[in-house]
N, C-alpha and C positions, 0 to 999 in steps of 0.2 A: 573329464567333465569339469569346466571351470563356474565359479561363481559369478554371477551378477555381477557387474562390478562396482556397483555403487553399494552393494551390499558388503562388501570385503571389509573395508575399515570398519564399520558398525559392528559386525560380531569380533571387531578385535578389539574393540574400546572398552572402557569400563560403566558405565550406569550414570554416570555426569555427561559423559561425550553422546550416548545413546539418546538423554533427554534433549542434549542441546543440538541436536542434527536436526534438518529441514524435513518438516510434515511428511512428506515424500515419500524420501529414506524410509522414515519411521513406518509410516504405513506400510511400505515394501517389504520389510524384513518383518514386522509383526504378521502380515500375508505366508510368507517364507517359515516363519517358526511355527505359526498355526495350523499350516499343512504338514510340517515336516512331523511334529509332536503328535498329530491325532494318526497319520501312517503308521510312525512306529508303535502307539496305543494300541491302532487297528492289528497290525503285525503280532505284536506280543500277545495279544488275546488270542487270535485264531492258532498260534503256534502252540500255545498251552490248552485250549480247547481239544486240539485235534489230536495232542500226547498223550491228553486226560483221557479222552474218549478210544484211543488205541490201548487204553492200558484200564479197563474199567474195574479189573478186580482188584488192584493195586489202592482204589482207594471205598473200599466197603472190607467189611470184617467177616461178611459169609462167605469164607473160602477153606480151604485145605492149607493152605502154607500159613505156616505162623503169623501173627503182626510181632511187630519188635516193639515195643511201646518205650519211651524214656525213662520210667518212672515204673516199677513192678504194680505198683499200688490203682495205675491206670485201667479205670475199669473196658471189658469188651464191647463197643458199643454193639445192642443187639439187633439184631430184626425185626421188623423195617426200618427201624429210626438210622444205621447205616445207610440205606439208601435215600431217605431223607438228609443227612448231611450232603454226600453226593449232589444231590440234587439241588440243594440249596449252591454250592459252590459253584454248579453250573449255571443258575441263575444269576449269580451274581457277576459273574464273568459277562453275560449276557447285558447287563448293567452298564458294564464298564464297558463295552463296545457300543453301544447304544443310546445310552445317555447323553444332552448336550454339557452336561457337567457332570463329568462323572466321578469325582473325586469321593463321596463319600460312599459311593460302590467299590471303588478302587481299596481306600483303607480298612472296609468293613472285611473282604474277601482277606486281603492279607493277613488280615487279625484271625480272620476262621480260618485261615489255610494252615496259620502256625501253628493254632492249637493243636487242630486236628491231625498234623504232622508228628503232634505228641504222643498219638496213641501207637504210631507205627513207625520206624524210624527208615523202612525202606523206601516210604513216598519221600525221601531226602535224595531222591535223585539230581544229577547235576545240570538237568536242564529245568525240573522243575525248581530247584535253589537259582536259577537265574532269573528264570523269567520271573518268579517272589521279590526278587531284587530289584528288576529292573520296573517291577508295577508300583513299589514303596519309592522308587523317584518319580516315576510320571504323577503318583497321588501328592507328590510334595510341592507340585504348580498347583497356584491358586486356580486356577483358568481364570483370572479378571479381563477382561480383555484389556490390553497396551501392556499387560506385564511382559514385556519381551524380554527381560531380565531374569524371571524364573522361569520360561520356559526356554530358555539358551542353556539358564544352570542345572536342568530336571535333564534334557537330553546330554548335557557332555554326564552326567553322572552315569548314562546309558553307556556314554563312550570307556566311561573309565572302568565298568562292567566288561565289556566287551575285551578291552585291551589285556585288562587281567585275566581272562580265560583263555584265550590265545596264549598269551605267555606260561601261564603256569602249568595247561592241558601238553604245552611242551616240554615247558622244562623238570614234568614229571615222567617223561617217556625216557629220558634220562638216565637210563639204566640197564641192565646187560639181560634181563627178561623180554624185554620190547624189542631190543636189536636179534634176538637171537631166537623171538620168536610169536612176538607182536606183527610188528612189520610185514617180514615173508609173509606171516597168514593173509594180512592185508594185501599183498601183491601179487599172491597166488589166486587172485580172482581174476588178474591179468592174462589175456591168452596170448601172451606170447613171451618169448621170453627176452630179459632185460639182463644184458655183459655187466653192464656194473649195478646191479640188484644191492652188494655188499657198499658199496659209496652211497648209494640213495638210502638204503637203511643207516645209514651213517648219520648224515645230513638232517635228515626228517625231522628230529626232535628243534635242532638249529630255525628251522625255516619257521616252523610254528610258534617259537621267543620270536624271531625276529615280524613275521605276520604283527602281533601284537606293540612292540615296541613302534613299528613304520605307521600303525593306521593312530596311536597316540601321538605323533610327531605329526610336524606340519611340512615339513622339508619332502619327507620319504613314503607321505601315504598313498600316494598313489600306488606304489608297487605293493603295500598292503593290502590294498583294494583288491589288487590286481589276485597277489597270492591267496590270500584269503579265497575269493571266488573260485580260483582252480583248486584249490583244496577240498573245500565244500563239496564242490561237482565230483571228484574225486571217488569222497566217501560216497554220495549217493550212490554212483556207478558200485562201486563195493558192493556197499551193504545193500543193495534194493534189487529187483528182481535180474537185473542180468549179471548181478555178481553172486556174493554167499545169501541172499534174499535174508537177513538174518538183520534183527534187533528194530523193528520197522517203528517200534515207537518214537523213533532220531530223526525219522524220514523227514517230517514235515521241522524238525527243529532244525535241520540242516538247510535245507529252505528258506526258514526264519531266517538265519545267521547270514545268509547270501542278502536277503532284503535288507536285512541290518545296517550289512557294511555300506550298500549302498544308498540308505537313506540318512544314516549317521555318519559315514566318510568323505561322503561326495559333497559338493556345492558347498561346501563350510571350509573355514580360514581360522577355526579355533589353534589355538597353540599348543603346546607340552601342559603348558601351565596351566592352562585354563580347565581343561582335564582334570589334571592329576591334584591341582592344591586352591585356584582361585573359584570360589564357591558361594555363595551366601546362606546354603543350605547346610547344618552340621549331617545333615546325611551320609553327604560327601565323604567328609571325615572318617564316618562310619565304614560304608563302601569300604575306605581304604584300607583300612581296619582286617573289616572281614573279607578280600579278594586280595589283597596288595601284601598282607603280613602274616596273617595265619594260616594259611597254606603251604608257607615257608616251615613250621610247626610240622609239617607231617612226613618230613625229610627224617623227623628224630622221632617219630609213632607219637608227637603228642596233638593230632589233629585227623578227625578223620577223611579218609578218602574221598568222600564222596563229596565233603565241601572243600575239597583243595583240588579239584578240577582234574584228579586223574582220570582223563580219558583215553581209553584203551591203553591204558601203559603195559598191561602184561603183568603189570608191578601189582598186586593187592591180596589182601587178604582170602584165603580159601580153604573150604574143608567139605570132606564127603561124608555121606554117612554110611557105615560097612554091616552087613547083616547077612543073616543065615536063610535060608531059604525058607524056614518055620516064622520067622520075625516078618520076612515080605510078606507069605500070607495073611498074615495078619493085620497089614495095615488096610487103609482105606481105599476101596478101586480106584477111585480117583488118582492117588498117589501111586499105585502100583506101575503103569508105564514109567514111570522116572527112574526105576530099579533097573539097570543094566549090569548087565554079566562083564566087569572087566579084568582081564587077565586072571581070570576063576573064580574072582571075587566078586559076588553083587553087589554093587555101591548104588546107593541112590545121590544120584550126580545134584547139587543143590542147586546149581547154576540152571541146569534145563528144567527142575520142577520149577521155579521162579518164573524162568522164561515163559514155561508150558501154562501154566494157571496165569500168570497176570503182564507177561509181554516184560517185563523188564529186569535187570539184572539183579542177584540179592544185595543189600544192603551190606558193605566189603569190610565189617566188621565185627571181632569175635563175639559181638554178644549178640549176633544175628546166627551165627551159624551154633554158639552154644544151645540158643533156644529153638532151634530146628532141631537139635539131637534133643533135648528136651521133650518136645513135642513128640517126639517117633517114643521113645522111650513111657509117654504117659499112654500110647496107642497098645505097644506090646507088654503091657504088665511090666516096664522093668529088668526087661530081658535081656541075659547076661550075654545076648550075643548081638547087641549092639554098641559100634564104635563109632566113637566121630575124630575124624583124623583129616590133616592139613597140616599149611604151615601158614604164618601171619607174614604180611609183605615185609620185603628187604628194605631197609631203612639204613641210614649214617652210622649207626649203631652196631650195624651188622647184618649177617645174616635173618630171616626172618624166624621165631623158635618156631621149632615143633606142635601143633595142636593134637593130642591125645586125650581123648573122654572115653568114658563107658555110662551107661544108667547108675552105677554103681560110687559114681565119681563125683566132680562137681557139678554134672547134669542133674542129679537127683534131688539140687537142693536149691538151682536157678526158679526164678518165680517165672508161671506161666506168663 
C-alpha cells in the first residue's frame, strides 16, 4: 500500500519545509494525520476496554487471589469504593474515545491508572503497560488543529512502542525453555504435522527481532507488515477457540496489534530516525528509556518480566503452593478447585488460580508468588504443612535459584 504521493516528502521533512509547502499539501496531510491519530486513539481504547472488561477481577480487590501492591504500607481498597475506581477508569476511557479533544481524559486516566497499578502489581500486564504507553503519547498532541508536527511526533512514538515489543517479545524467547517447550506447545494446536517442527522453533524468536527492526525501517517494512500480520493471525488461531482456547484476554489485543501495523506502517515514509531519536517530545526520550534499554536489564534479573516484554518465553519466574490434604480443607471454596493432585502431591497450581479468578497470568515475580504463600498460610493457622516451591527464571547469570518457603519462613514475616 503505497502513499499519496504528494504526501511522501512532507512527512519526511522537518517543521520549516512542512510550514513552507503549498496550502494543498498542508491541508492533505493535516487530513491524513487526523484520521490516522484518532484510529489509532479509537484502536487503543477499544483494545484496552475489551482486556479490562475480559479480565474484570484483575482490577477490584473483592476477590480470592492476593493483590501484590508495591509498597506493603498500601492500604486494601474496600468495598464498594473498588468498584468505584473501576468504574471511574472505565469512564474515563469512555472520555478519551468520545471526546472532540480528548486530552485531558487521556492524561487524567493515565495518572489514575498508575496509581492504582500501585495497589496491585499483577495489573502490570504487558498489554495493559502498552496500551499506558501508547495513550501518554497520543495525550502529548496538543490536538490544535494545523499541528501536523505533533501529531506525526505523538504517532512515530506509537511506532517506536510497537517496534520495541516485537523485538524484545523476541529476543526474550531466546532461550532453551521456549525452544524445548514454549514453542512445540504453540504448535501442537496445529493439526498436522510439520518435518521441520525443530528449524521453525529455531527460527521463531529471529523472525519476531526482525518483525520489529523491518516495520522501524523504511527500506524493509513492508515484509514487517507483512510478518507481523501472519504472526498475529497465528496466535489468534492458537490461542482462540479452534486451537488451546486459552488466555482470551490477548484475543482482542492481538487484533489491536494487526490494526496497529496497519494504520502506523502503512501509507507513511517516516524513517529509522524519525522513530527512534528525531522527536520534539521528551517523551520520546522517555519511551526509549523504558522499551529500547531497560528490558535489556532483565537478561541479568535486574528488570522485571513483565515490563520487558516476555511473551510466552517459557522463561519466568514460577512457584506452586504444596499442601496436605487438612491444609486444602481448609482453604476457601472458591480456591479449593485450584488444588490438583500432582504426582501425589496436591499443589495448588498458581498460574490457573490467576487464570481461574481474574483471566490473566500471575504477576512473574517472587514477591507475587511469596505473597500467595503468604496469603494460604494466614487461611490455614500457619500450617506446618504448607510449601511454596519453584524456581525464579534463567537469566545471563545463570541458572534460575531454587524457590523454598514454609509458613514457618520468610512467608511468615512478608506484609499482607
Amino acid at each position: 500500500m503505497g502513499a499519496t504521493p504528494n504526501l511522501q516528502p512532507a512527512l519526511a521533512t522537518e517543521t520549516d519545509s512542512v510550514n513552507a509547502g503549498p496550502v494543498s499539501t498542508a491541508g492533505n496531510l493535516q487530513l491524513v494525520a487526523d484520521r490516522t491519530l484518532l484510529r489509532v486513539k479509537t484502536t487503543v481504547v477499544v483494545g484496552f476496554l475489551a482486556s479490562i472488561l475480559l479480565s474484570p477481577k484483575l482490577w477490584v480487590s473483592t476477590r480470592f487471589y492476593p493483590l501484590v501492591p508495591v509498597f506493603h504500607w498500601l492500604p486494601r481498597i474496600p468495598l464498594p469504593l473498588d468498584y468505584v475506581c473501576f468504574g471511574i477508569l472505565l469512564a474515563l476511557l469512555a472520555g478519551v474515545a468520545f471526546a472532540a479533544r480528548p486530552r485531558k481524559y487521556t492524561l487524567t486516566f493515565v495518572v489514575l491508572f498508575a496509581i492504582y497499578s500501585l495497589f496491585d502489581q499483577t495489573r502490570w500486564q504487558p498489554w495493559a503497560y502498552q496500551y499506558w504507553l501508547m495513550l501518554i503519547a497520543l495525550g502529548c498532541f496538543s490536538c490544535n488543529p494545523g499541528d501536523v508536527i505533533g501529531e506525526r511526533d505523538a504517532l512515530n512514538i506509537c511506532r517506536l512502542i510497537m517496534g520495541c515489543t516485537y523485538f524484545y517479545s523476541g529476543f526474550q524467547k531466546l532461550n532453551t525453555r521456549f525452544f524445548a517447550e514454549g514453542m512445540p506447545w504453540v504448535l501442537g494446536t496445529l493439526h498436522f504435522q510439520i518435518p521441520a517442527l525443530h528449524y521453525i522453533v529455531r527460527i521463531t524468536p529471529f523472525i519476531e527481532v526482525s518483525i520489529g527492526l523491518c516495520l522501524l525501517s523504511r527500506r524493509f517494512r513492508k515484509i514487517g507488515v507483512v510478518n507481523g500480520i501472519i504472526m498475529h493471525l497465528f496466535i489468534l488461531y492458537s490461542f482462540g477457540p479452534l486451537g488451546l482456547n486459552w488466555n482470551s484476554v490477548v484475543w482482542p489485543w492481538n487484533v489491536v496489534m494487526i490494526a496497529l501495523i496497519l494504520l502506523l506502517f502503512t501509507k507513511t515514509d517516516v524513517t529509522f530516525g524519525d522513530i527512534v531519536w528525531r522527536n520534539r517530545f521528551v517523551y520520546q526520550k522517555v519511551v526509549l528509556v523504558l522499551l529500547g534499554v531497560l528490558p535489556s536489564l532483565s537478561f541479568v534479573g535486574l528488570w522485571p518480566s513483565d515490563l520487558s516484554l516476555c511473551l510466552y518465553t517459557a522463561n519466568l519466574t514460577e512457584a506452586q503452593v504444596l499442601m496436605s490434604q487438612k491444609v486444602k480443607d481448609q482453604l476457601p471454596p472458591e480456591v479449593q478447585p485450584y488444588v490438583k493432585n500432582v504426582s501425589g502431591h496436591l499443589v495448588l497450581r498458581t498460574q490457573d488460580w490467576s487464570f481461574g479468578e481474574m483471566n490473566v497470568p500471575p504477576y512473574a515475580e517472587i514477591q507475587s508468588f511469596t505473597t500467595i504463600g503468604k496469603t494460604v498460610c494466614q487461611w490455614v493457622n500457619y500450617s506446618p504443612d504448607v510449601v511454596l516451591s519453584g524456581y525464579e527464571k534463567n537469566t545471563l547469570r545463570g541458572p534460575g535459584k531454587e524457590i523454598r518457603n514454609t509458613c514457618f519462613g520468610t512467608m511468615a514475616n512478608v506484609h499482607p
